[in-house]
C-alpha positions in Angstrom: 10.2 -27.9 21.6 10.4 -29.8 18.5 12.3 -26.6 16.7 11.7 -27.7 13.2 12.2 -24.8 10.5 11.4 -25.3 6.9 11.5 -21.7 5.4 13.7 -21.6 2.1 14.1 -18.8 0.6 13.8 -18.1 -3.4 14.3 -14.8 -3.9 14.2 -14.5 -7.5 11.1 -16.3 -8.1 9.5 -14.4 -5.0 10.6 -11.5 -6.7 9.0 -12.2 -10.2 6.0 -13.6 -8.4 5.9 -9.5 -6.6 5.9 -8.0 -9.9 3.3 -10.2 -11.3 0.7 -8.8 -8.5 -1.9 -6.4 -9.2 -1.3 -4.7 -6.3 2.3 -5.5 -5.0 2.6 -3.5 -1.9 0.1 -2.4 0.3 0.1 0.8 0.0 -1.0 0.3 -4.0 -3.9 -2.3 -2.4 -5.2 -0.3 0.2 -4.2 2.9 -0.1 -6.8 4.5 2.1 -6.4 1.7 5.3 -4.3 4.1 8.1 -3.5 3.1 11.5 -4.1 4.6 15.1 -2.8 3.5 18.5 -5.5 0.9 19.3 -4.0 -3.0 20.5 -6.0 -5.1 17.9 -5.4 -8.4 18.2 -7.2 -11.0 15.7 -7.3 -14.2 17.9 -10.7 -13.4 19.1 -12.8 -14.1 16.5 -10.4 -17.2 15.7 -11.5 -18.7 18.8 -15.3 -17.6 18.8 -15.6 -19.6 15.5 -13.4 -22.7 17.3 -13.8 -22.5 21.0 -11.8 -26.0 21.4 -9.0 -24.5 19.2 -5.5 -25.2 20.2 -2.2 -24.8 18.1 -1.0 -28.0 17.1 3.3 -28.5 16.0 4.6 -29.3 12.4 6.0 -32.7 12.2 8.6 -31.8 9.3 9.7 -28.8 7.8 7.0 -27.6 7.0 6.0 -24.2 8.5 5.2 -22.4 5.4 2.3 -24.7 5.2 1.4 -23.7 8.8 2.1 -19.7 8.9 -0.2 -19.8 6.1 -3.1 -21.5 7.1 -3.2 -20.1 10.3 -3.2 -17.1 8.6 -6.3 -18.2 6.6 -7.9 -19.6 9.2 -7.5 -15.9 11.3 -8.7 -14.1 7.7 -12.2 -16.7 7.7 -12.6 -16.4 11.1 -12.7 -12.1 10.6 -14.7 -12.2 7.9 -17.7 -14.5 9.5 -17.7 -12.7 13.1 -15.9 -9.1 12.6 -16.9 -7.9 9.1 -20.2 -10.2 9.2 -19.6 -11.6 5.6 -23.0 -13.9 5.1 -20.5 -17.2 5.5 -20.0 -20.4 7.3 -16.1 -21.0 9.0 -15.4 -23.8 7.7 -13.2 -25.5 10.4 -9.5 -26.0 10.4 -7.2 -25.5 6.9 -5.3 -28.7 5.8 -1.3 -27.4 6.4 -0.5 -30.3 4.1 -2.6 -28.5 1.3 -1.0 -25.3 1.8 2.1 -26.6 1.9 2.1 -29.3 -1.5 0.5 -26.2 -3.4 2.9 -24.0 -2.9 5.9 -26.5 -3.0 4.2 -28.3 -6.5 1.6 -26.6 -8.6 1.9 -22.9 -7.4 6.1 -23.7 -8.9 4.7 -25.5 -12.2 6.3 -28.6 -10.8 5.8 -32.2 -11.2 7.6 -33.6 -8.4 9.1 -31.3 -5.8 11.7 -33.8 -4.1 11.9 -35.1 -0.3 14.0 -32.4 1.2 11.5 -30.1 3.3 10.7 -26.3 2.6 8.8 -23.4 1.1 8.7 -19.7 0.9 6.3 -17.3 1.4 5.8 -15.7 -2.1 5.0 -20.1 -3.1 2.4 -19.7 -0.5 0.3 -16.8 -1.6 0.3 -17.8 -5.0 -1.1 -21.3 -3.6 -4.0 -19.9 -1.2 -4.6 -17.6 -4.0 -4.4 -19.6 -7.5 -5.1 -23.2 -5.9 -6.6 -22.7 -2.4 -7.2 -25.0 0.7 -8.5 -28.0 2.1 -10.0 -28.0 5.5 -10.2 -30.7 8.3 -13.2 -32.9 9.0 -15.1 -32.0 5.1 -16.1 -35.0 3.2 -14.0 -34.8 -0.2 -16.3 -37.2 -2.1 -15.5 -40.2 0.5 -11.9 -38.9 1.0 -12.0 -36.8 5.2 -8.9 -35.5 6.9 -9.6 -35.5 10.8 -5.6 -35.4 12.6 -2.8 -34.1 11.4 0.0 -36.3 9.6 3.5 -35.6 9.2 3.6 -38.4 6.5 0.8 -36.8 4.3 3.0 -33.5 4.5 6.1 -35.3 3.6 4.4 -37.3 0.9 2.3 -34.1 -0.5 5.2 -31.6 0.1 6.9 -34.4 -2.6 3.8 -34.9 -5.4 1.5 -32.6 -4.8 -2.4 -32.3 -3.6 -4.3 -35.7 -5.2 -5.5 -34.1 -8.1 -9.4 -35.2 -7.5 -8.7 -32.9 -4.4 -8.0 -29.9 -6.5 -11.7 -28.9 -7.8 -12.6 -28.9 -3.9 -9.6 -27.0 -2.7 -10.2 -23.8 -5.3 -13.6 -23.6 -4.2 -12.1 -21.9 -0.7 -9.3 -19.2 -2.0 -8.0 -16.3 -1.1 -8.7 -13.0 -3.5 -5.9 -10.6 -3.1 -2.6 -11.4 -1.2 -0.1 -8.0 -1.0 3.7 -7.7 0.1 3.9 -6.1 3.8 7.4 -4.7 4.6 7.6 -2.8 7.4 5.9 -2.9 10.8 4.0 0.0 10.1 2.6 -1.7 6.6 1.8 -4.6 9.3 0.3 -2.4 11.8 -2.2 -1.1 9.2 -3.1 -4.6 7.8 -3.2 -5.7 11.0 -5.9 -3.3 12.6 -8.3 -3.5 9.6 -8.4 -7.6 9.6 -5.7 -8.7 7.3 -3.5 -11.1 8.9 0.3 -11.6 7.7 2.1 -14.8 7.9 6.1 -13.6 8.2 9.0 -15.9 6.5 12.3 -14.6 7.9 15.4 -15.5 9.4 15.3 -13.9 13.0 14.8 -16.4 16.1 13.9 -15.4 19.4 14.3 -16.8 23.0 10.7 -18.5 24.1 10.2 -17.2 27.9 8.2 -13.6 26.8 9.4 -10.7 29.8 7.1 -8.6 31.9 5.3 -7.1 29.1 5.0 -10.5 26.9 8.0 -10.1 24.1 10.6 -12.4 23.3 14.0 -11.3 22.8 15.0 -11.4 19.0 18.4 -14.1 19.8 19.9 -16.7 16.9 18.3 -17.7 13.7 15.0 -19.6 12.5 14.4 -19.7 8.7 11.2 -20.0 9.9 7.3 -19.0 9.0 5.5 -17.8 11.7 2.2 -15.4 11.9 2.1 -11.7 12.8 -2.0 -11.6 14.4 -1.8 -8.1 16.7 -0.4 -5.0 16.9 0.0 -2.8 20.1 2.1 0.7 20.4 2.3 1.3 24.0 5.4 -1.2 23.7 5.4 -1.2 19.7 5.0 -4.3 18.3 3.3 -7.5 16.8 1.7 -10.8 17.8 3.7 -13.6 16.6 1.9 -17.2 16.4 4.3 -20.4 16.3 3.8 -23.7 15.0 5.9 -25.4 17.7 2.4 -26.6 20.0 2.9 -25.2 23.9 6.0 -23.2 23.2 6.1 -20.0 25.2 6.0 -19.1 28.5 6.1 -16.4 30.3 3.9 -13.1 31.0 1.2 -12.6 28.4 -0.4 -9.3 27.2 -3.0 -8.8 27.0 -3.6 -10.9 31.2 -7.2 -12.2 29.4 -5.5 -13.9 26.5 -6.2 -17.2 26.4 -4.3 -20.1 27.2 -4.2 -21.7 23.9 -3.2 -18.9 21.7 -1.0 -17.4 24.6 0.9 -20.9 24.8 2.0 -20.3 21.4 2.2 -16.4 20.9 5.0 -14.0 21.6 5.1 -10.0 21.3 7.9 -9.2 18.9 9.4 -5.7 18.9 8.9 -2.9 15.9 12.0 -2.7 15.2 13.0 -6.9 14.9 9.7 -6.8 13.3 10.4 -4.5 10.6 14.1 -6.2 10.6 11.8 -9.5 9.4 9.5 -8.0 7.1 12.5 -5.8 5.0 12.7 -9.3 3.3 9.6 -8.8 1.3 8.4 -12.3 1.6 5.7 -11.7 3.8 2.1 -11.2 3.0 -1.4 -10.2 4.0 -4.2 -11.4 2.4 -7.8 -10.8 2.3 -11.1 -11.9 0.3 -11.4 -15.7 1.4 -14.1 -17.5 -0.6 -15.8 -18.8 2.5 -18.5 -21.4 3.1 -22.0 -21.4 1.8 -24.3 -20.3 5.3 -25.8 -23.2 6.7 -30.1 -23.4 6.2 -32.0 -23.7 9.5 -32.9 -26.8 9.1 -28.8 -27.9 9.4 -28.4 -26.2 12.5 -31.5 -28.3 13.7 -29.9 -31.0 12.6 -26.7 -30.6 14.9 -28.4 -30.6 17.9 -27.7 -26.7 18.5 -31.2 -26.2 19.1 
């Protein structure tokens, strides 16, 4: 387990970024969304839209970039097969574009430095203001098929390219809104609305009989809340770490990719986590134009 962090808090400028929202909290964006006692857990439709789909691990410190676009990734993913939105899913997000934006342009910077790191409130302005770049798309002659440490590094330092930029804002996210407590998560949670979690807690990696981790030591760390359940309360936390987690999984029929790098966290760390106010959930992602018959003919689907 490579156990590489890369979450640095700014709480001032998260702060300021907060107040800037239109809707802050999400109880002022969705005021009407309520909670029951259901286990929803969003990895389904994830793995419908990328049947071959397994976590890969962050090379540098770069898990902002990660949380996030796992979290967009989970949010396209909902919208194509849950809510039915008249979209294409648009393959795998870019961490490295996540990441640059919200360590460069979503700060106003020019050159961000080598050191690793990013915060959450970075993040959702970048998915929202700047947006993402996916794997395998052809950006006029420029395509991204496996991951790379070094682009993350060398992004994380300058930037996204700029002739990257027009193609990135075409795939954004519309609203992102603080979530601070696990019932705020709960409710997110259970209408679509993944929330990718900065924080400070760690947690042993063998889950117990019922699929937790224990909260133990310290990450500053960015990880991805994806489920709720209340028979044990709790949440559905994604690493970015690859196979990291062993142990009994809940619910038995989850898969062995997403279980490999999912834990159950209880409601009580989990609220612990979110009282930090730097974690998000977002909806609204400007998908990807439907394809016309004649494409899918092309592939060979038919």
């Amino acid at each position: 387990m490579p156990e590489l962090f890369g979450y640095t808090p700014d709480q001032d400028a998260n702060e300021e970024f907060i107040a800037s929202l239109p809707h802050p909290t999400l109880a002022t964006a969705g005021p009407d969304l309520v909670a029951d006692d259901r286990t929803v857990t969003l990895y389904d439709p994830l793995l419908k839209c990328m049947p071959q789909w397994k976590r890969g691990a962050q090379g540098i410190g770069s898990c902002v970039g990660w949380g996030w676009s796992l979290g967009v990734d989970v949010l396209a993913a909902v919208e194509v097969i849950l809510k039915r939105e008249p979209e294409s899913f648009g393959g795998r997000t870019l961490e490295a574009s996540v990441y640059a934006f919200s360590r460069v342009e979503a700060r106003g910077k020019k050159r961000a430095g080598r050191s690793d790191g990013s915060y959450g409130g970075a993040a959702a302005k970048a998915v929202r203001d700047y947006g993402t770049l996916h794997y395998g798309i052809d950006y006029d002659g420029e395509r991204f098929d496996s991951y790379s440490a070094n682009r993350e590094k060398s992004w994380g330092d300058t930037g996204v390219p700029d002739k990257l930029e027009p193609f990135a804002k075409e795939h954004r996210v519309g609203e992102v809104t603080v979530v601070d407590s696990f019932g705020a998560a709960a409710k997110a949670i259970q209408n679509g609305y993944p929330v990718p979690v900065c924080s400070g807690q760690g947690f042993t990696m063998n889950r117990d009989n019922d699929g937790f981790c224990r909260a133990s030591g310290s990450w500053s760390h960015c990880m991805l809340f994806c489920g709720v359940r209340f028979d044990r309360p709790g949440l559905l936390c994604a690493n970015s770490w690859g196979r990291s987690n062993s142990g009994p999984r809940y619910p038995k029929t989850m898969p062995d990719a997403f279980a490999d790098c999912s834990f159950w966290v209880d409601a009580s760390t989990a609220d612990r986590m979110l009282r930090g106010r730097d974690s998000y959930a977002m909806s609204g992602y400007e998908g990807f134009a439907p394809r016309r018959i004649d494409q899918w003919f092309d592939t060979g689907v038919f």
